[in-house]
C-alpha positions in Angstrom: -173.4 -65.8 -21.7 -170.0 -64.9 -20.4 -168.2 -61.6 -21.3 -165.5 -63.5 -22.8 -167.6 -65.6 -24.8 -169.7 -62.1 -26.3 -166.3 -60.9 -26.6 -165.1 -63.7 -29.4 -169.0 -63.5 -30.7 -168.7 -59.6 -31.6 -165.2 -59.7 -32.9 -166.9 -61.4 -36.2 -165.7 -58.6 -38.6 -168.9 -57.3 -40.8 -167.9 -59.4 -43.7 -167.2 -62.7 -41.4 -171.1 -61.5 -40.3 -172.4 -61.0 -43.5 -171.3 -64.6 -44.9 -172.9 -66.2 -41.8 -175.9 -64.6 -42.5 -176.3 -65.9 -46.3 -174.9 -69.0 -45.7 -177.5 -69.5 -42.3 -180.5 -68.2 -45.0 -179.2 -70.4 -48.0 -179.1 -73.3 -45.7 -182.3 -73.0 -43.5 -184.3 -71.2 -46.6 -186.0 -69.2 -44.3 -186.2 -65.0 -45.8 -186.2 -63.8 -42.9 -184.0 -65.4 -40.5 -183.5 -64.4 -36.9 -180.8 -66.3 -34.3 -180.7 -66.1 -30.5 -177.8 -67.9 -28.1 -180.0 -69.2 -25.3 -176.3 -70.5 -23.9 -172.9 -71.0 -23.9 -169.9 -72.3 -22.4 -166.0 -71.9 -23.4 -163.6 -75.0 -23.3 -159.7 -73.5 -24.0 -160.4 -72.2 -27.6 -163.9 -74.2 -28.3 -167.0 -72.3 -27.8 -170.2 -74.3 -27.4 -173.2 -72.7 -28.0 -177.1 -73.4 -27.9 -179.0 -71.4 -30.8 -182.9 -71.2 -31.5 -183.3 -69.9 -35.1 -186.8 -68.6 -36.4 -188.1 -66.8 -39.7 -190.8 -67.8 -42.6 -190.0 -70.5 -45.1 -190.6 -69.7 -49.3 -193.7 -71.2 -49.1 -194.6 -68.8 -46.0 -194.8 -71.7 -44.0 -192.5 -71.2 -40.3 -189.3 -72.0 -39.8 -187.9 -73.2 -36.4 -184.4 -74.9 -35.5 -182.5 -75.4 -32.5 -179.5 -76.9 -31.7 -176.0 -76.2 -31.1 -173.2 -74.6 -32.8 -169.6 -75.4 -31.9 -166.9 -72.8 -32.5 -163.3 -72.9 -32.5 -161.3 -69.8 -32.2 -158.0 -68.5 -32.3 -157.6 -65.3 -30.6 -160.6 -63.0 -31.7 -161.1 -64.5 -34.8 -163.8 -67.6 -35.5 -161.5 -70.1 -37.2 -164.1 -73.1 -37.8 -168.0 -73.6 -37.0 -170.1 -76.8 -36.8 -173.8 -77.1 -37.0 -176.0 -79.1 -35.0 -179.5 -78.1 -35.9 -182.7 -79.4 -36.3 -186.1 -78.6 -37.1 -188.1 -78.7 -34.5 -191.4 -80.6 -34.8 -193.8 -79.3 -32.2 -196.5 -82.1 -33.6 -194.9 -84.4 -32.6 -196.2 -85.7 -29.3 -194.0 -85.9 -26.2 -191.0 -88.1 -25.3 -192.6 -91.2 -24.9 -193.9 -91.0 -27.9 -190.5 -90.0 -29.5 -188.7 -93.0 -28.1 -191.8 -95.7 -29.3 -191.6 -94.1 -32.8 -187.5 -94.7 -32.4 -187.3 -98.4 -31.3 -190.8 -99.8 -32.6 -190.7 -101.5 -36.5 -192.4 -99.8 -38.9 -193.7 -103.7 -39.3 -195.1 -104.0 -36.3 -198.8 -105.3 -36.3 
C-alpha cells in the first residue's frame, strides 16, 4: 500500500471509523469482525482497494468475504464507498468446476 493511499485510509476521523465498523458488522453479521487491505491502487481521487474480512457469524459458524472496496475521496476526507464482497465458499471445488456449475442447465440429464 502506498503512503498516500494509508494517508487518505487513516484520515477517517474516529466517528467516520466507528460508523464503518457498525455498518461492516450489521451488514456481514459477523460479532467480531476483523478487515485487512491485501492491496490498493489510487486513480486521481478513486481509491481501489482489495479487502479480506473474517470473524464468527451468530450462529458461531465463520465468516469469510473478500472483495473490493472502491473509494472516492476529496482531499483527506472519504466522500463515497462501494462494496464488492462476497462470501467465499472454500467447498466449492476449483475453477473448472466453477465455470461447469455457471454455464451447465440445472436440466441437464
Amino acid at each position: 500500500m502506498t503512503g498516500q493511499n494509508l494517508a487518505i485510509l487513516d484520515a477517517l476521523e474516529d466517528s467516520q471509523a466507528e460508523q464503518l465498523q457498525w455498518n461492516s458488522k450489521a451488514q456481514f453479521a459477523a460479532t467480531d469482525l476483523a478487515g485487512e487491505i491485501l492491496a490498493s491502487a489510487t486513480d486521481g481521487p478513486v481509491v481501489w482497494t482489495e479487502w479480506e474480512m473474517r470473524g464468527t457469524r451468530p450462529d458461531g459458524a465463520p465468516h469469510l468475504m473478500r472483495g473490493v472496496v472502491v473509494f472516492t475521496v476529496d482531499g483527506d476526507e472519504i466522500t463515497a464507498a462501494r462494496f464488492y464482497l462476497e462470501p467465499v465458499d472454500d467447498d466449492s471445488g476449483d475453477v473448472d468446476a466453477a465455470i461447469e456449475q455457471i454455464i451447465t442447465p440445472e436440466t441437464r440429464s
